[in-house]
mmCIF file of the C-alpha atoms, coordinates in Angstrom:
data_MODEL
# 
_entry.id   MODEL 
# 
loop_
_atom_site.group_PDB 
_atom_site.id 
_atom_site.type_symbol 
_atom_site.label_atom_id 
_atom_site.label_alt_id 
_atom_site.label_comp_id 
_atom_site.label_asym_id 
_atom_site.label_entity_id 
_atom_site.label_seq_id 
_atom_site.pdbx_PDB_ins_code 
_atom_site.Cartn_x 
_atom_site.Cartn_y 
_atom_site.Cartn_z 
_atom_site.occupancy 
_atom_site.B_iso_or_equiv 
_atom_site.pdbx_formal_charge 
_atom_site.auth_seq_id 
_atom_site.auth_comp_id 
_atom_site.auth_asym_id 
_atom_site.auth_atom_id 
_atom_site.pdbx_PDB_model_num 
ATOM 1   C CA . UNK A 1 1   ? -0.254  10.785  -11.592 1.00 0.00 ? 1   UNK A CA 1 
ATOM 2   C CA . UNK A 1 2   ? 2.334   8.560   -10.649 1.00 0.00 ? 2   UNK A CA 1 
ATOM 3   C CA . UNK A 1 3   ? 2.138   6.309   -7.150  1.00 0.00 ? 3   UNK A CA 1 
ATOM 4   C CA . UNK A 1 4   ? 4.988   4.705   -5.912  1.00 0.00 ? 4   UNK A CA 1 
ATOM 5   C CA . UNK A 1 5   ? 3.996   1.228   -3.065  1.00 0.00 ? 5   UNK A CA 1 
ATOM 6   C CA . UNK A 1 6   ? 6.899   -0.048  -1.604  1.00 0.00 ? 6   UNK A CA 1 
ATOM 7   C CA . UNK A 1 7   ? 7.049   -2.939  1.346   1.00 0.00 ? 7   UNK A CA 1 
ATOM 8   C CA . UNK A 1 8   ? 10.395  -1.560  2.415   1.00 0.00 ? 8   UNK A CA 1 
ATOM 9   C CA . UNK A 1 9   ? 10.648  -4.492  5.503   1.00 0.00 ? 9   UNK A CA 1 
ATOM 10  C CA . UNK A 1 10  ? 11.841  -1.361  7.709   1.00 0.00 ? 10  UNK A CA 1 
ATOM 11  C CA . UNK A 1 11  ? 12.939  1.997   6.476   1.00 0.00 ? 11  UNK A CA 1 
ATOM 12  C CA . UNK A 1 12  ? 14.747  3.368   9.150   1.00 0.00 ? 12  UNK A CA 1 
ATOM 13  C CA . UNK A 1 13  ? 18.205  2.460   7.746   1.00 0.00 ? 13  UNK A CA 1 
ATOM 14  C CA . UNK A 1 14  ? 20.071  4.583   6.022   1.00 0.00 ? 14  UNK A CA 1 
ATOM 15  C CA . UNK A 1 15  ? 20.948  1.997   2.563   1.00 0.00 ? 15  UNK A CA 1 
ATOM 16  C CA . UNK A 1 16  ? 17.005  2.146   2.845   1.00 0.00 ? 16  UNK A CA 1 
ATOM 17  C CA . UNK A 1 17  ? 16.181  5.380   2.613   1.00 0.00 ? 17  UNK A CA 1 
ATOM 18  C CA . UNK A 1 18  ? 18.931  6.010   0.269   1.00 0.00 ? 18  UNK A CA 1 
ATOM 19  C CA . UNK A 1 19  ? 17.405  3.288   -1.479  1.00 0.00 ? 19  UNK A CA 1 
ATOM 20  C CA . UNK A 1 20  ? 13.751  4.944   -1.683  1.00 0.00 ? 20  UNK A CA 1 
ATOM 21  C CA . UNK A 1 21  ? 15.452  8.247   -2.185  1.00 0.00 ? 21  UNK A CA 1 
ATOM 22  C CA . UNK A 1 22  ? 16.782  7.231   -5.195  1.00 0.00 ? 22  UNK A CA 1 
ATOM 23  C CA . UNK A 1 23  ? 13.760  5.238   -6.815  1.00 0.00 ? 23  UNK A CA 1 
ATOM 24  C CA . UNK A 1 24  ? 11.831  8.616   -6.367  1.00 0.00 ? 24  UNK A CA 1 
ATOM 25  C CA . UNK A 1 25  ? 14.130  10.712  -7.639  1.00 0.00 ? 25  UNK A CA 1 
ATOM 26  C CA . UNK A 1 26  ? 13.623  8.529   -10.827 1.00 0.00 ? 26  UNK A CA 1 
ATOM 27  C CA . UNK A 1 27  ? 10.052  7.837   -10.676 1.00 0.00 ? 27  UNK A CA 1 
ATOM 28  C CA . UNK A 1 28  ? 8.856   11.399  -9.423  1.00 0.00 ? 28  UNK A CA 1 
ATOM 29  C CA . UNK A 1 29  ? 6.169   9.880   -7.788  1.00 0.00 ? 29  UNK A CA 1 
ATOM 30  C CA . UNK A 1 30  ? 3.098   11.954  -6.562  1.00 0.00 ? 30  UNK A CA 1 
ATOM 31  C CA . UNK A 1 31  ? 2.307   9.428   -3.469  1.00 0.00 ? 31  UNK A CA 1 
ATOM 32  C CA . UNK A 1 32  ? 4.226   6.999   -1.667  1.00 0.00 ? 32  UNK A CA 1 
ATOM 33  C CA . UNK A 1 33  ? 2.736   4.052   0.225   1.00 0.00 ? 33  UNK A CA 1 
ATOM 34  C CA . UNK A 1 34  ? 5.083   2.123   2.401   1.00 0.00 ? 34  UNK A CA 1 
ATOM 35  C CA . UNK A 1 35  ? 4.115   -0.997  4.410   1.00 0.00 ? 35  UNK A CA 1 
ATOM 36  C CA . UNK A 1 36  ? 6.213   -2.723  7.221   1.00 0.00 ? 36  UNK A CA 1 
ATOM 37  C CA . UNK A 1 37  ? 8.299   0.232   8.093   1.00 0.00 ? 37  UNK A CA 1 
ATOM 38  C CA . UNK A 1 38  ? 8.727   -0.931  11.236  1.00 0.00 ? 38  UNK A CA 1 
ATOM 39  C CA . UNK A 1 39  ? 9.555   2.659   11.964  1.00 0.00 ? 39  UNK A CA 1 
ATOM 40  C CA . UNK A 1 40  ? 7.199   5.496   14.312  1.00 0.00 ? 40  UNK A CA 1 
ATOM 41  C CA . UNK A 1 41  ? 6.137   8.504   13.186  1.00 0.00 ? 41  UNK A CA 1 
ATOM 42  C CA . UNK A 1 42  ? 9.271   10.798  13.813  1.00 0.00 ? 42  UNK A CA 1 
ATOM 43  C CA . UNK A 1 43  ? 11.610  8.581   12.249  1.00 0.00 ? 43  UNK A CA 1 
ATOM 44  C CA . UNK A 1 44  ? 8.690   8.587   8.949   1.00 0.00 ? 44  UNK A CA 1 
ATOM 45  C CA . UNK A 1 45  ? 9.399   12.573  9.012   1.00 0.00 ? 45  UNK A CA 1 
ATOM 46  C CA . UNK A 1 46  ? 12.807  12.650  8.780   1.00 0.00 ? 46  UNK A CA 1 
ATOM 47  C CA . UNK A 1 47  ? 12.352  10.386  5.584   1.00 0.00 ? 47  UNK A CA 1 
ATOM 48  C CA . UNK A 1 48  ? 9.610   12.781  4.692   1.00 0.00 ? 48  UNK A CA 1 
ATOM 49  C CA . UNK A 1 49  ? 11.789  15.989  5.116   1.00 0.00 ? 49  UNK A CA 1 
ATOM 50  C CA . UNK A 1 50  ? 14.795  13.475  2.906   1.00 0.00 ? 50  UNK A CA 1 
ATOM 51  C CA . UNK A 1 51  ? 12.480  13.044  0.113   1.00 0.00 ? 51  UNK A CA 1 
ATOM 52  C CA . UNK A 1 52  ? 10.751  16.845  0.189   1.00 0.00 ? 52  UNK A CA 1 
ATOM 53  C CA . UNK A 1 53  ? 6.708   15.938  0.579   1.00 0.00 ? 53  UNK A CA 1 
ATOM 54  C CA . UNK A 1 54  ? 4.756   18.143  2.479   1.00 0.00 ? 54  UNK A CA 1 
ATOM 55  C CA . UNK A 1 55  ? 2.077   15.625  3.355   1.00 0.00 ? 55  UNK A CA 1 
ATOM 56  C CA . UNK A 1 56  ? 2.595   12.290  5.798   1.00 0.00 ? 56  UNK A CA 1 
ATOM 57  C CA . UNK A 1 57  ? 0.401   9.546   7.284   1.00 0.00 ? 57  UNK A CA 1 
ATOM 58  C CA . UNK A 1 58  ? 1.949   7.581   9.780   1.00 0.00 ? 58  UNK A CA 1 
ATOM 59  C CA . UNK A 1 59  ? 0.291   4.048   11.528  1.00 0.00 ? 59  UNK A CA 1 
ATOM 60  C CA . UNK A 1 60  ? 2.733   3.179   13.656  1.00 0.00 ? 60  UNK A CA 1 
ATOM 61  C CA . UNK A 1 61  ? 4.352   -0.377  13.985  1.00 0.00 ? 61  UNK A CA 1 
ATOM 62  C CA . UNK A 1 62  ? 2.996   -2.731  16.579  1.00 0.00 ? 62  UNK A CA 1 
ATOM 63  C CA . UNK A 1 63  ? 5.936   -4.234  19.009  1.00 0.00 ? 63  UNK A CA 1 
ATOM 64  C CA . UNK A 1 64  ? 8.727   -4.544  15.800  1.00 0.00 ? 64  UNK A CA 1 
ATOM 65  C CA . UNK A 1 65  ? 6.431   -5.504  13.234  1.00 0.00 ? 65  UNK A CA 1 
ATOM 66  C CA . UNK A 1 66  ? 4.196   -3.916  10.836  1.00 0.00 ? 66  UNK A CA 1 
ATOM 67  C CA . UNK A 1 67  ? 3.830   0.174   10.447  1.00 0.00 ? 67  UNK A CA 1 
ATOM 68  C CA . UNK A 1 68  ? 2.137   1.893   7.487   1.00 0.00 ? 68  UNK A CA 1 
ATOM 69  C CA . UNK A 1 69  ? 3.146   5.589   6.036   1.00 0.00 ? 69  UNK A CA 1 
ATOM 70  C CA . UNK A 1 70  ? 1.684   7.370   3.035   1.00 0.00 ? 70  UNK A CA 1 
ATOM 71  C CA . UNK A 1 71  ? 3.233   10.365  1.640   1.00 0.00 ? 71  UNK A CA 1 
ATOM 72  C CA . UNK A 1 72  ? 2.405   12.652  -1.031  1.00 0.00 ? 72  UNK A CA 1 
ATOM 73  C CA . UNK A 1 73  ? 3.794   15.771  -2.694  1.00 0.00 ? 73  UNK A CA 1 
ATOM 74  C CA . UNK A 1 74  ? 1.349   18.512  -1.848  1.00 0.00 ? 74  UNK A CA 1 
ATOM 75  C CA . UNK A 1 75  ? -0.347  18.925  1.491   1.00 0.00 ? 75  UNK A CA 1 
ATOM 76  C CA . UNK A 1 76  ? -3.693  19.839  0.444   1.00 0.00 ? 76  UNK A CA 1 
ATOM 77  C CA . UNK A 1 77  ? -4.372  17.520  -1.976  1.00 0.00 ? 77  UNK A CA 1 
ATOM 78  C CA . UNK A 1 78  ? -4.792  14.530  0.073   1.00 0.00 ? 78  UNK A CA 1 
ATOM 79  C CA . UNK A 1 79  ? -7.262  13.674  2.948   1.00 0.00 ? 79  UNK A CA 1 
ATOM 80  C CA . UNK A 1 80  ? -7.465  10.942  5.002   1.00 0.00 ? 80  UNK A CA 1 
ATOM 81  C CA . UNK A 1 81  ? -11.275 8.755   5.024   1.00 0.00 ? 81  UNK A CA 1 
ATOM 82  C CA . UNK A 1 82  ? -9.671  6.341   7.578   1.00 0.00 ? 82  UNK A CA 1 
ATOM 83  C CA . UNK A 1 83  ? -7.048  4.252   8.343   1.00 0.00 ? 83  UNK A CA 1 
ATOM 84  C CA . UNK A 1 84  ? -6.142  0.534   10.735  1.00 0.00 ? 84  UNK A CA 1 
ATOM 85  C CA . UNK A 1 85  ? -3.148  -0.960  11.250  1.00 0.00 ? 85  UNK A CA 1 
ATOM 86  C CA . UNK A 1 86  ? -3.288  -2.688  7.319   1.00 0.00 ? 86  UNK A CA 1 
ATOM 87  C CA . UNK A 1 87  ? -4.730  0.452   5.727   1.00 0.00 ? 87  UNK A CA 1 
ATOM 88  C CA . UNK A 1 88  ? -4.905  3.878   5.002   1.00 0.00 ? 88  UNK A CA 1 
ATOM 89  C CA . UNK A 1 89  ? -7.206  4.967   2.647   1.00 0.00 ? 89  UNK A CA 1 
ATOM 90  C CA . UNK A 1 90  ? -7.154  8.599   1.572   1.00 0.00 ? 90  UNK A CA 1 
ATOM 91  C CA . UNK A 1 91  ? -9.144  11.172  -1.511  1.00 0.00 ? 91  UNK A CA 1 
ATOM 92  C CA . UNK A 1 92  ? -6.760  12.763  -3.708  1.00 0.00 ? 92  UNK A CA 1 
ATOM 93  C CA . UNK A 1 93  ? -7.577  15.383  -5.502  1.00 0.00 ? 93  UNK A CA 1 
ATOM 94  C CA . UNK A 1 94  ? -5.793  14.971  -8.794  1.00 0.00 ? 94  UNK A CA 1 
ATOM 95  C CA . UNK A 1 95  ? -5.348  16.913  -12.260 1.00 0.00 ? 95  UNK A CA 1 
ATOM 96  C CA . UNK A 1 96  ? -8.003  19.161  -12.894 1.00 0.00 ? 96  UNK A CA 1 
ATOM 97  C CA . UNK A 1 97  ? -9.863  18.977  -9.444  1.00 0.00 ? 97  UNK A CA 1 
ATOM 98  C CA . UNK A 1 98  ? -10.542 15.030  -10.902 1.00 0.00 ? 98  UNK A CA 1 
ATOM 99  C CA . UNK A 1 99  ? -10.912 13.370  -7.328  1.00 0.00 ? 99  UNK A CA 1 
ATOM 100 C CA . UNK A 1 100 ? -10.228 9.702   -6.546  1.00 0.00 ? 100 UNK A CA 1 
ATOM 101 C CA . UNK A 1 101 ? -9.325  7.153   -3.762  1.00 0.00 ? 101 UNK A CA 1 
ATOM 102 C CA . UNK A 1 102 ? -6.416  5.570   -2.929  1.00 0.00 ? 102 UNK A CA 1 
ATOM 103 C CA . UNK A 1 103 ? -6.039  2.547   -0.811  1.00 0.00 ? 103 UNK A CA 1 
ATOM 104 C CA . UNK A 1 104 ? -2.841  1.446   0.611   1.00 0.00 ? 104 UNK A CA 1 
ATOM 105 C CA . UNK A 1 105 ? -3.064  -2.206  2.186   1.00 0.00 ? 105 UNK A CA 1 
ATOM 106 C CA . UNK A 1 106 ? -0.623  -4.037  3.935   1.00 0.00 ? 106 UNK A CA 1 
ATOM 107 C CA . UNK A 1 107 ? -2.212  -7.859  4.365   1.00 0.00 ? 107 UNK A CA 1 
ATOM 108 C CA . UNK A 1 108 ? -2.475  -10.134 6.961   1.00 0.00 ? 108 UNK A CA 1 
ATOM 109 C CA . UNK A 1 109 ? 0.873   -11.731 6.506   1.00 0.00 ? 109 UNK A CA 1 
ATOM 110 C CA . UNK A 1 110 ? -0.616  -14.590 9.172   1.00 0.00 ? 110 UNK A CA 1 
ATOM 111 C CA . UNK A 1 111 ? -2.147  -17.004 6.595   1.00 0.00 ? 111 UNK A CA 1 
ATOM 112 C CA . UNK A 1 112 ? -5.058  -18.083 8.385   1.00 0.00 ? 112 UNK A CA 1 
ATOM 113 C CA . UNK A 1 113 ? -6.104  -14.338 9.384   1.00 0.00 ? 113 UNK A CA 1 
ATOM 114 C CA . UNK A 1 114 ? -5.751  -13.538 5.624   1.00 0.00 ? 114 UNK A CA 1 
ATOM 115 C CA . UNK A 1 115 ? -10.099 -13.603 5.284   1.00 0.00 ? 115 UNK A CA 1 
ATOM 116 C CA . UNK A 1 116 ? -9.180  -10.451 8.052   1.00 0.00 ? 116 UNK A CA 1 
ATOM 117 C CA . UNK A 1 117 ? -7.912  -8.400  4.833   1.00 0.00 ? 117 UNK A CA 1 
ATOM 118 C CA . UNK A 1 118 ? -10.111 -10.103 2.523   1.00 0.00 ? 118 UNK A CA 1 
ATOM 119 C CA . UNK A 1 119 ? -13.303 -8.241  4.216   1.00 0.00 ? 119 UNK A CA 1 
ATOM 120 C CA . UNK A 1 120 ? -11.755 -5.420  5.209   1.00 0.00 ? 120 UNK A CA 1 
ATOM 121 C CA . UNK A 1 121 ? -11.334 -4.419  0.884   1.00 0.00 ? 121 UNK A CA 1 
ATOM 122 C CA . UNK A 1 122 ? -15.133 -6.148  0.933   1.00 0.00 ? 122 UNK A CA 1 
ATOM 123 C CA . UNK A 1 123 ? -15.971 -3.309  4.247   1.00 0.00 ? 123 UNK A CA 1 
ATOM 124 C CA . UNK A 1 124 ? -14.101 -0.382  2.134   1.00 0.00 ? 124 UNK A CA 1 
ATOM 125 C CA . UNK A 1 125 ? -15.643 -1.177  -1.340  1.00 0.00 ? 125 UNK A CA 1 
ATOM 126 C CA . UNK A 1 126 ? -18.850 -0.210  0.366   1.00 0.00 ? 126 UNK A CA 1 
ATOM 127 C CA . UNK A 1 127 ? -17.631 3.600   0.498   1.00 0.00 ? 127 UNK A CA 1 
ATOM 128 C CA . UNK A 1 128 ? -16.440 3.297   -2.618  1.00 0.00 ? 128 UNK A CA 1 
ATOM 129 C CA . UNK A 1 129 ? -18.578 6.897   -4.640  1.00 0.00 ? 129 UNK A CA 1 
ATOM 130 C CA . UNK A 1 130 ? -15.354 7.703   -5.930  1.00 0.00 ? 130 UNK A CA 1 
ATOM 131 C CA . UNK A 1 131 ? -12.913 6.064   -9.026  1.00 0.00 ? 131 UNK A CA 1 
ATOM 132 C CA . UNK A 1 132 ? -10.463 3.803   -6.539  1.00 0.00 ? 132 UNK A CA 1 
ATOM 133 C CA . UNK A 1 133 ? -7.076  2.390   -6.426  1.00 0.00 ? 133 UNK A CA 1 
ATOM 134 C CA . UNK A 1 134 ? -5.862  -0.238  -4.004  1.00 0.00 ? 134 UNK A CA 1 
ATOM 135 C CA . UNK A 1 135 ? -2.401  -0.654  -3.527  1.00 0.00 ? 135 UNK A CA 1 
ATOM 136 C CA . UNK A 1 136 ? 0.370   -1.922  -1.197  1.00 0.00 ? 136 UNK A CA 1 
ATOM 137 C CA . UNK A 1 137 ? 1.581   -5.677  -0.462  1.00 0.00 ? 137 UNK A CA 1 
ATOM 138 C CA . UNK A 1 138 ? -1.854  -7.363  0.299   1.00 0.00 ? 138 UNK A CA 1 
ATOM 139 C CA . UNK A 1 139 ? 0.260   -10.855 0.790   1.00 0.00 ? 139 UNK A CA 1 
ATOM 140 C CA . UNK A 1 140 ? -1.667  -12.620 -1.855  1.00 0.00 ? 140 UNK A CA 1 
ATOM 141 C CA . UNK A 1 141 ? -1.561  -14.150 -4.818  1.00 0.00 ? 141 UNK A CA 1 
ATOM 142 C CA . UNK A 1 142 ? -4.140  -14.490 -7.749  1.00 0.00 ? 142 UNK A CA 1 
ATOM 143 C CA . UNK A 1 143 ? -2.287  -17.707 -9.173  1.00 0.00 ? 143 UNK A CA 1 
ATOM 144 C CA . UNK A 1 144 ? 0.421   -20.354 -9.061  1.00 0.00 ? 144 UNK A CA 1 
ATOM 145 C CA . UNK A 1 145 ? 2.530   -17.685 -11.373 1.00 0.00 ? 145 UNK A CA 1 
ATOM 146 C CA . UNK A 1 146 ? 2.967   -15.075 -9.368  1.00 0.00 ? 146 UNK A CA 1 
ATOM 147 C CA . UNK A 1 147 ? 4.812   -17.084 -7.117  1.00 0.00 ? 147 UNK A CA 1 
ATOM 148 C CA . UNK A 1 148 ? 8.357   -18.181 -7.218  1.00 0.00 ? 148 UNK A CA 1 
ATOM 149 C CA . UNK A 1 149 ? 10.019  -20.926 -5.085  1.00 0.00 ? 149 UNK A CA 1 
ATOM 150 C CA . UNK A 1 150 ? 8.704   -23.210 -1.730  1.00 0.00 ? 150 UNK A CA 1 
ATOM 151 C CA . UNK A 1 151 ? 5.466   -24.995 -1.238  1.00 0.00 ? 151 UNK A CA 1 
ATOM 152 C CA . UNK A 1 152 ? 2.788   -24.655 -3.702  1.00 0.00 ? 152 UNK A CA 1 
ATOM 153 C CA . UNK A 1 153 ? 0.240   -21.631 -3.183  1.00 0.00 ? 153 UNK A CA 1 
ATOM 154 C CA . UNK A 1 154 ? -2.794  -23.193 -1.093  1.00 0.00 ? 154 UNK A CA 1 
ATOM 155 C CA . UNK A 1 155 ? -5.648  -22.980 -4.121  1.00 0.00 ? 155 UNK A CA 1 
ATOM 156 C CA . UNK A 1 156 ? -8.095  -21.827 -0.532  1.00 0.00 ? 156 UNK A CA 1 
ATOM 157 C CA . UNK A 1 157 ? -5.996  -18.664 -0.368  1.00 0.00 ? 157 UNK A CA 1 
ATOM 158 C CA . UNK A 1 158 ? -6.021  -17.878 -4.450  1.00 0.00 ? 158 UNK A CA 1 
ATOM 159 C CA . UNK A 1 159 ? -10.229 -18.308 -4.423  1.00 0.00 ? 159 UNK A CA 1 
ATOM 160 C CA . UNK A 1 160 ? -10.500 -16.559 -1.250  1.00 0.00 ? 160 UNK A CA 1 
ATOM 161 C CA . UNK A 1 161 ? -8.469  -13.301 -2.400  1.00 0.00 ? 161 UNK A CA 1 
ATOM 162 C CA . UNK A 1 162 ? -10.433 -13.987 -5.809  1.00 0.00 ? 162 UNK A CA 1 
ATOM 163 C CA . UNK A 1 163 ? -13.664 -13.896 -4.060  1.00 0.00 ? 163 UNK A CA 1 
ATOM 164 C CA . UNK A 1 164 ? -12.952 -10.474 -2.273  1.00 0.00 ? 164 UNK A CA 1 
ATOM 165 C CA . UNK A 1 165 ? -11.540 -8.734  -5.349  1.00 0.00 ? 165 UNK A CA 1 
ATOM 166 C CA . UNK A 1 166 ? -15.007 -10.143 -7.398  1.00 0.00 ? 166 UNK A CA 1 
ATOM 167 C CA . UNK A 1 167 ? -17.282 -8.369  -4.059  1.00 0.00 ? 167 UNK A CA 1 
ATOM 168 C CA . UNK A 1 168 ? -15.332 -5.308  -3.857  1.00 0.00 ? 168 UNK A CA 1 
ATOM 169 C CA . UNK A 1 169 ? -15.472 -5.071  -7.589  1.00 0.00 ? 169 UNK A CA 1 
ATOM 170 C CA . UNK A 1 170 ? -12.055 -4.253  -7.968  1.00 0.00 ? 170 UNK A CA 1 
ATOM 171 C CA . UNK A 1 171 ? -9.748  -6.037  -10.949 1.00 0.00 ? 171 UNK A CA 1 
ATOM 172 C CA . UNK A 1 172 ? -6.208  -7.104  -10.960 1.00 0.00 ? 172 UNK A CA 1 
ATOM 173 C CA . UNK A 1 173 ? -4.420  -5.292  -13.162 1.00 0.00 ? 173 UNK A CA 1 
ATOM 174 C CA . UNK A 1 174 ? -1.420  -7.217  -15.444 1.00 0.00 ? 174 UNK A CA 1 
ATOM 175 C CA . UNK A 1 175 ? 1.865   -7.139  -14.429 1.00 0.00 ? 175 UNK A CA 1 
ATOM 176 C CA . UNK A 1 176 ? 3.873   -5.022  -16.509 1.00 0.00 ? 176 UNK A CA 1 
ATOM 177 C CA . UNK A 1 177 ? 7.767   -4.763  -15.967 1.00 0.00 ? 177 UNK A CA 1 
ATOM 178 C CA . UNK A 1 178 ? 9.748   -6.751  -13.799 1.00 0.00 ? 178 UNK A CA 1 
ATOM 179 C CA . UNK A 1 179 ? 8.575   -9.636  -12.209 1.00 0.00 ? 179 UNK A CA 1 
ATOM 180 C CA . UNK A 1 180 ? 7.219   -9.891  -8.521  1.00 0.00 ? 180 UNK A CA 1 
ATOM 181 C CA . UNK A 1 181 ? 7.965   -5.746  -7.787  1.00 0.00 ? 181 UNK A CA 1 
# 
């Protein structure tokens, strides 16, 4: 099953959603997660209707900032366990009636409210009865490498995000393709 995450920095114009039209047109994803959309609900549904999924889960933005959306293919094969305005985690029922969580995250982008995401994957991972997959642009960075350009990473912000990752026992996964997508 292929899962698309995209932090689209607002979708509702239209080189955007021609953008994400195109990308799953060639990826075929099964679900979409998009964080800072920046965009409410109705304007999520006509990009919904664009892209032809039946299923949509909107948090809207707060002032002109933030907004989540998830999207998948078939209607009844997703269901929302809960959702804030960094989250939405859902049960997908996948290929042969395997079922497994999804987690789309969109972090703290405010450095020192980044522990605020941190125990929020810590709160989730408590729920977790089911195989899981987080997702999304959690606005960390495990090391100095994944990071291109400006200051130096803060090593407080790599342990921290370490630290919740080891308690939620969750793994990074390698990087595989192009860099920082």
């Amino acid at each position: 099953m292929n899962v698309l995450s995209w932090n689209c920095r607002g979708v509702g114009r239209p080189r955007k959603v021609q953008f994400l039209f195109d990308i799953v047109r060639q990826e075929q994803p099964y679900l979409v997660f998009l964080c800072e959309t920046i965009a409410v609900k109705s304007k999520l549904e006509y990009v919904q209707n664009k892209l032809g999924y039946e299923g949509l889960f909107v948090v809207d933005p707060v002032g002109r900032s933030g907004g989540i959306a998830l999207l998948w293919k078939e209607k009844e094969q997703v269901d929302i366990l809960g959702f804030s305005q960094h989250h939405i985690d859902a049960r997908v029922k996948g290929d042969n009636t395997i079922e497994w969580r999804l987690t789309g995250v969109y972090g703290e982008p405010d450095r020192l409210q980044r522990h605020k995401t941190w125990d929020l994957l810590r709160n989730l991972a408590r729920d977790a009865n089911l195989p899981w997959c987080v997702i999304g642009d959690i606005n960390n960075v495990m090391c100095l490498e994944e990071k291109v350009g400006g200051d130096p990473y803060p090593t407080w912000l790599m342990e921290g995000f370490s630290a919740a990752l080891q308690d939620a026992g969750l793994t990074d996964l390698p990087l595989t393709g192009h860099q920082f997508t």
